[in-house]
C-alpha positions as CSV (number, residue, x, y, z in Angstrom):
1,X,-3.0,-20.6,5.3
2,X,1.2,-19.6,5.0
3,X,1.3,-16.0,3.6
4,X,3.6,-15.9,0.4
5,X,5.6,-12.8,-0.3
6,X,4.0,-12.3,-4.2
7,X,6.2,-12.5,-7.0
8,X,6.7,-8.9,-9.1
9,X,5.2,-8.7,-12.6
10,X,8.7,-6.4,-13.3
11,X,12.0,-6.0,-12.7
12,X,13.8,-4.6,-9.8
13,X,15.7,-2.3,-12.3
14,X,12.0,-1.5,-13.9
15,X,11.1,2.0,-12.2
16,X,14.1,3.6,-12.3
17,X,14.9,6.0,-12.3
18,X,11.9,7.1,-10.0
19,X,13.1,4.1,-7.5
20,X,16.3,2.6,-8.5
21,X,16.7,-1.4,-8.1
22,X,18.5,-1.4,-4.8
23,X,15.7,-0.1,-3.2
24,X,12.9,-2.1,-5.1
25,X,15.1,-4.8,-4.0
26,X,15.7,-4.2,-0.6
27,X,11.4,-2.9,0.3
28,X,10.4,-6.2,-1.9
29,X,12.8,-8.7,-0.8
30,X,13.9,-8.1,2.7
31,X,10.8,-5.5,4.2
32,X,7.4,-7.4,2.7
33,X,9.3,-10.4,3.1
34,X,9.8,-8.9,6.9
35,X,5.8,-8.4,7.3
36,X,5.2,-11.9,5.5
37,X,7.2,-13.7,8.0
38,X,6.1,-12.2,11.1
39,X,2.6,-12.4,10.2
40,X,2.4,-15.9,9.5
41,X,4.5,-16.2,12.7
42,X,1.8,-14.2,14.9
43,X,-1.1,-16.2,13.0
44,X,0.6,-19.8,13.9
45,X,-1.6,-21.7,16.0
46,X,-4.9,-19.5,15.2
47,X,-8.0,-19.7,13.7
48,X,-6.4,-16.9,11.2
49,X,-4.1,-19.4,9.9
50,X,-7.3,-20.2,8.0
51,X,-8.5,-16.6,6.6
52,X,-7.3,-15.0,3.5
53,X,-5.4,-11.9,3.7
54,X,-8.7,-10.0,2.8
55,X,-11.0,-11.4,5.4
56,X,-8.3,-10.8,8.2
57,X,-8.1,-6.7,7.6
58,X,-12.1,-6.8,7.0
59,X,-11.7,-7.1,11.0
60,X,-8.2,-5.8,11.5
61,X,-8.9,-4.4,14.3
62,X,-10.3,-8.0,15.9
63,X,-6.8,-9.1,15.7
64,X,-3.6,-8.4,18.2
65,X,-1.0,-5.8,17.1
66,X,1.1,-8.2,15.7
67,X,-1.6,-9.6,12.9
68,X,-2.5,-5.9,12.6
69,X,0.3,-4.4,11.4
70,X,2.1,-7.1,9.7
71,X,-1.3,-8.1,8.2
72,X,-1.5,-4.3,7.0
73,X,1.9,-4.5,5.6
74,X,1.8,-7.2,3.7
75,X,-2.0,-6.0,2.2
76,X,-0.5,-2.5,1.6
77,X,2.7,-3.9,-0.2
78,X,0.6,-6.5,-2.2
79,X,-1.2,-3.9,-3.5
80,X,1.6,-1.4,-3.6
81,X,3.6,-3.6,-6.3
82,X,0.3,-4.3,-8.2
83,X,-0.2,-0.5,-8.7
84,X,3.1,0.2,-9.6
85,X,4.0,-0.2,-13.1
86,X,6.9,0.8,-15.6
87,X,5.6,3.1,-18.1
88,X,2.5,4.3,-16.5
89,X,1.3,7.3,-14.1
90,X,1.4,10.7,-15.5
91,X,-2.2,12.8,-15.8
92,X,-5.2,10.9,-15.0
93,X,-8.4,11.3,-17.5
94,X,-12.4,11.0,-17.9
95,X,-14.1,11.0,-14.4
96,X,-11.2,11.0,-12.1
97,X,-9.6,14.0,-13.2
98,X,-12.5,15.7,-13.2
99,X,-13.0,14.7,-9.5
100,X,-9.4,15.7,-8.6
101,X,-10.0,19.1,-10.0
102,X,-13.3,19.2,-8.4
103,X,-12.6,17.7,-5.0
104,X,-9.1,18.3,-4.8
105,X,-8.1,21.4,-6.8
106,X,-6.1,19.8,-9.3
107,X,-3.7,17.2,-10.5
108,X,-0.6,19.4,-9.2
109,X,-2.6,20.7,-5.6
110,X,-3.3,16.6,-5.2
111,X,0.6,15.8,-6.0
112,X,1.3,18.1,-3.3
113,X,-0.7,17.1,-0.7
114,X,-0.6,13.3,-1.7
115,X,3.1,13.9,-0.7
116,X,2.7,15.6,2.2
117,X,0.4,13.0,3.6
118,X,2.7,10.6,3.4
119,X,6.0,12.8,4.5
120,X,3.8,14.4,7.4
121,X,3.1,10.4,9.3
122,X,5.4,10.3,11.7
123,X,7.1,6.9,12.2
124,X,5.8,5.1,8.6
125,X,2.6,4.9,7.0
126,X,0.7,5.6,3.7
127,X,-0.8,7.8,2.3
128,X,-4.0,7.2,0.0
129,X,-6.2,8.6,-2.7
130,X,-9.7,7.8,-0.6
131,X,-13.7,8.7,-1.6
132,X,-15.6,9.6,1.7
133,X,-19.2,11.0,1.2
134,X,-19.2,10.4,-2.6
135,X,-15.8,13.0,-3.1
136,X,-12.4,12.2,-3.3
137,X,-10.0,13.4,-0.4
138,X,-6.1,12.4,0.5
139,X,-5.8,9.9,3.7
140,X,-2.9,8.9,5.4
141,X,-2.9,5.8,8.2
142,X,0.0,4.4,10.1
């Protein structure tokens, strides 16, 4: 199996002016495509040529560095432009806002430290909205 950057449901110029199109362009195009290239490049040859995406980071850590982390960056991105969306975000409702304010303090304490998590990784990383032990808490991973 060849990884395929994925196409984006939206224009480069669609989140501005949160992310303006230079960047959208330049992460999309140039940095997934980076993580799509080099993974199918450390996968060439190996029975991973013949996993999906998905049953590769079920055992991530099976893999050498190279499938790890640009099989992790190209997951993380995939998703990334799936959750990102013009028009959309603000306050969340129904039973995830109540478990923000429950687990987390609030919508404005979770922006906070949401932001923090992923400002505070040194060298680059994300940062994630997780559930661990049935209550909501702010990850980050490299």
């Amino acid at each position: 199996m060849s990884f395929e950057l994925p196409k984006l449901d939206y224009a480069y110029t669609a989140l501005e002016p949160h992310i303006d199109a230079r960047t959208m362009e330049i992460h999309h195009s140039k940095h997934h495509q980076a993580y799509v290239t080099n993974l199918n490049n450390a996968i060439a040859g190996t029975d991973a040529e013949k996993l999906s995406i998905e049953d590769i980071c079920k055992n991530i850590s099976k893999f050498p560095m190279a499938v790890r982390n640009n099989g992790g960056g190209h997951y993380n991105h995939s998703l990334f432009w799936q959750i990102m969306a013009p028009n959309a975000g603000g306050m969340p409702t129904g039973d995830l806002a109540k478990a923000i304010e429950t687990d987390l303090g609030g919508f404005e304490k979770f922006k906070t430290d949401f932001a923090a998590a992923g400002a505070t990784r040194f060298g680059s990383g994300w940062a994630w909205l997780c559930v661990k032990e049935g209550k909501l808490c702010v990850c980050s991973t490299p």
